[in-house]
C-alpha positions as CSV (number, residue, x, y, z in Angstrom):
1,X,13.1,5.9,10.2
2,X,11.4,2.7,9.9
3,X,9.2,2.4,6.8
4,X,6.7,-0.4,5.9
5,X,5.7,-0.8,2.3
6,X,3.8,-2.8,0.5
7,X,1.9,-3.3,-2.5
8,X,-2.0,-3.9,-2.0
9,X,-2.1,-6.5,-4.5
10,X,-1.5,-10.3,-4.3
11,X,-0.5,-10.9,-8.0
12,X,2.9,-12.0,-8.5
13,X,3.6,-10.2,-11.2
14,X,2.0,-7.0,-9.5
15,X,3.1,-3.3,-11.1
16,X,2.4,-1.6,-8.1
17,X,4.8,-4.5,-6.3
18,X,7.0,-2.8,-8.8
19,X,6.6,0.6,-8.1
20,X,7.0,0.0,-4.3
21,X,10.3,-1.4,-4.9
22,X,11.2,1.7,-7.1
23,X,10.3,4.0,-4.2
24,X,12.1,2.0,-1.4
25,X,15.0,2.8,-3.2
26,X,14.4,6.7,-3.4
27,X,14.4,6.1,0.5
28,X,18.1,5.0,1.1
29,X,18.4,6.7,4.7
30,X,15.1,5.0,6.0
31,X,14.9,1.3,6.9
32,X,12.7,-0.4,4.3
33,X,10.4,-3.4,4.9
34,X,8.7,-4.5,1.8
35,X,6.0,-7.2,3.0
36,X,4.2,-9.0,0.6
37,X,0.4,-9.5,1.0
38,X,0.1,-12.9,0.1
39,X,1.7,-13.9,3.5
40,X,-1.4,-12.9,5.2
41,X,-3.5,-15.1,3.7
42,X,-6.8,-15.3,5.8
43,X,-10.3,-16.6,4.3
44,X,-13.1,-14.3,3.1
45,X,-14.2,-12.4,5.9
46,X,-17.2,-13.6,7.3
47,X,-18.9,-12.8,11.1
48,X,-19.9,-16.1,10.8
49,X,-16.5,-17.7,10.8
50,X,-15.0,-14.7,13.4
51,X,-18.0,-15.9,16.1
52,X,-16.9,-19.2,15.2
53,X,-13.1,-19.0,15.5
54,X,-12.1,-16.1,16.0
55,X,-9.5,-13.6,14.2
56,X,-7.2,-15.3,11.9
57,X,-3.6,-14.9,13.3
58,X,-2.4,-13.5,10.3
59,X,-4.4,-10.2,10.9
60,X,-2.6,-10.1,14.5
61,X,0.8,-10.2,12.4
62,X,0.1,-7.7,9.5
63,X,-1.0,-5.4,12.5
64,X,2.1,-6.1,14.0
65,X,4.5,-5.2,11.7
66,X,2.2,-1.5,10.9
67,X,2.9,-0.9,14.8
68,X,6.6,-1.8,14.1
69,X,6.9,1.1,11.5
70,X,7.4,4.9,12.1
71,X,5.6,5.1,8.1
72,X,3.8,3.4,5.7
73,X,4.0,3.5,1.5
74,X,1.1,1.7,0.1
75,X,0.6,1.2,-3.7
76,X,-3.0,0.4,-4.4
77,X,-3.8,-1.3,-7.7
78,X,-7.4,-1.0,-8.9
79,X,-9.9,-3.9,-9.8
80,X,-13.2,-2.1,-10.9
81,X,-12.3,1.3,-9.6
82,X,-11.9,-0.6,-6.2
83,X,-9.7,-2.4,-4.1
84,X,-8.7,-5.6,-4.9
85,X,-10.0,-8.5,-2.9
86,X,-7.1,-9.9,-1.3
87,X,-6.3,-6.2,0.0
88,X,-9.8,-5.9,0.6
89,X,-9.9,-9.1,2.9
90,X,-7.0,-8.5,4.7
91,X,-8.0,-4.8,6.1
92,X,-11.3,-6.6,7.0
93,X,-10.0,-8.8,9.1
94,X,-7.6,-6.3,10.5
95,X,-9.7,-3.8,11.5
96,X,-12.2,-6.4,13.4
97,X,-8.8,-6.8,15.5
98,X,-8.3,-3.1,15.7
99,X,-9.9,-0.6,14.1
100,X,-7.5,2.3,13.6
101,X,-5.5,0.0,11.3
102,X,-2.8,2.8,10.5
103,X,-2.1,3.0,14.1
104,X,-1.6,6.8,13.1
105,X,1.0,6.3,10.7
106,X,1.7,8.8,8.1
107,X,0.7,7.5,5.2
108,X,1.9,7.8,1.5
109,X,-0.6,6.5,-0.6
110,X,0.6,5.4,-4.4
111,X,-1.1,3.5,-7.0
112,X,-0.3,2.5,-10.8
113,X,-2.2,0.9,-13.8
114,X,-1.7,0.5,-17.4
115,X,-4.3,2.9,-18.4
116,X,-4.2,6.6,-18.3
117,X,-6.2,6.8,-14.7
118,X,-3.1,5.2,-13.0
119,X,-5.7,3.9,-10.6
120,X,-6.7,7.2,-9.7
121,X,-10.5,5.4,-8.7
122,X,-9.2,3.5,-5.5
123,X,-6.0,5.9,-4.3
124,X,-9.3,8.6,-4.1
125,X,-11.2,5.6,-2.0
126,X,-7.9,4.7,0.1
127,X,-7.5,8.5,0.8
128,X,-10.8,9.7,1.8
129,X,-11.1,6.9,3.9
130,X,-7.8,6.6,5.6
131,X,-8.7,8.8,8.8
132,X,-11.5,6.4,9.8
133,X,-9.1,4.1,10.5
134,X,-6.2,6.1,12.0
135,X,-4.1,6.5,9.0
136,X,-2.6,10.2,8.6
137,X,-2.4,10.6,4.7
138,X,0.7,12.5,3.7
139,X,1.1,12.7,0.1
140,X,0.1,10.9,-2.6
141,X,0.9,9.8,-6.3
142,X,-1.1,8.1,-9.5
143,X,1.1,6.9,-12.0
144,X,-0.5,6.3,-15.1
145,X,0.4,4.3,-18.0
146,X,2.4,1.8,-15.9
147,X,3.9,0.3,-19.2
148,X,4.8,3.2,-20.9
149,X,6.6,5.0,-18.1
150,X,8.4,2.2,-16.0
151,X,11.1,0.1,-17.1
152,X,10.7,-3.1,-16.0
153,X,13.6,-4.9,-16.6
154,X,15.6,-2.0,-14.9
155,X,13.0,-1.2,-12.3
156,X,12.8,2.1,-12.5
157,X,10.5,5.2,-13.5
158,X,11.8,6.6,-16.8
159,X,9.1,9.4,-17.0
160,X,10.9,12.1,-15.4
161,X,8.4,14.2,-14.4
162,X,6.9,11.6,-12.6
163,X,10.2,10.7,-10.8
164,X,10.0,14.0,-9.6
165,X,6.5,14.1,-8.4
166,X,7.5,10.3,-6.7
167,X,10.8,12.0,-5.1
168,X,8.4,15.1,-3.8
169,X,5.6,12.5,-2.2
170,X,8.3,10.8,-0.7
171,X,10.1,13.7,0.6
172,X,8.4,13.9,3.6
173,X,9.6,10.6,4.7
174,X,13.2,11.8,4.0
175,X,13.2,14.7,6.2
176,X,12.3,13.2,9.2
């Protein structure tokens, strides 16, 4: 199985780029591609500048690479109980190309923040709107308290409760 993943977040120094790469390894029998937003830059999304020029190739690739996958694993992080921006832009643009984004993907939906929400504010948002855009939510997991339940330096979850509510949101991906 092919799986896409990616963290919806173009800080570099991203926890939920940390917890994607923490669940690609409780995936060994799938074929993992980790993309990184940030190489779909595109400017703010505008009609204005789509009359004008067009879609940005970058939304042409992104889309490209979700039709390339059997699954996606998405890890949303949260400004003001919303997406963030750069996240935010990019599905814009995609979905002017073509709207069923998800191409009807499963989905599993994760998101992580320090506090004790775990970003619980956007996964609800990415959930409840996922089937307006073709995306075929599977499971999903908050995990709060980023900092006090991930090691960073080894890259792994050390609550294990949480490990095991990771492993059983991911399961689904490992049975198929």
């Amino acid at each position: 199985m092919k799986v896409l993943a990616f963290a919806a977040s173009n800080s570099r120094k991203s926890i939920n780029k940390d917890l994607i790469r923490y669940a690609s390894t409780l995936l060994p029998d799938s074929d993992v591609e980790i993309i990184d937003i940030n190489d779909y830059e595109m400017p703010i999304y505008n009609s204005d500048l789509e009359e004008a020029h067009g879609i940005p190739e970058a939304a042409s690739r992104f889309l490209d690479k979700i039709a390339e996958a059997d699954a996606l694993v998405i890890s949303y992080a949260e400004h003001n109980g919303n997406y963030t921006v750069a996240y935010k832009n990019l599905f814009d643009w995609a979905s002017r190309k073509n709207r069923e984004v998800y191409q009807g993907r499963p989905v599993i939906m994760l998101s992580t923040s320090p506090g004790a929400s775990g970003a619980k504010s956007v996964l609800s948002l990415a959930i409840e709107s996922a089937h307006f855009f073709a995306g075929k939510v599977i499971a999903s997991l908050s995990v709060p308290e980023f900092f006090k339940n991930f090691d960073r330096g080894e890259g792994v979850l050390t609550n294990l409760e949480l490990v095991a509510q990771l492993e059983e949101a991911l399961s689904p991906l490992r049975q198929v």
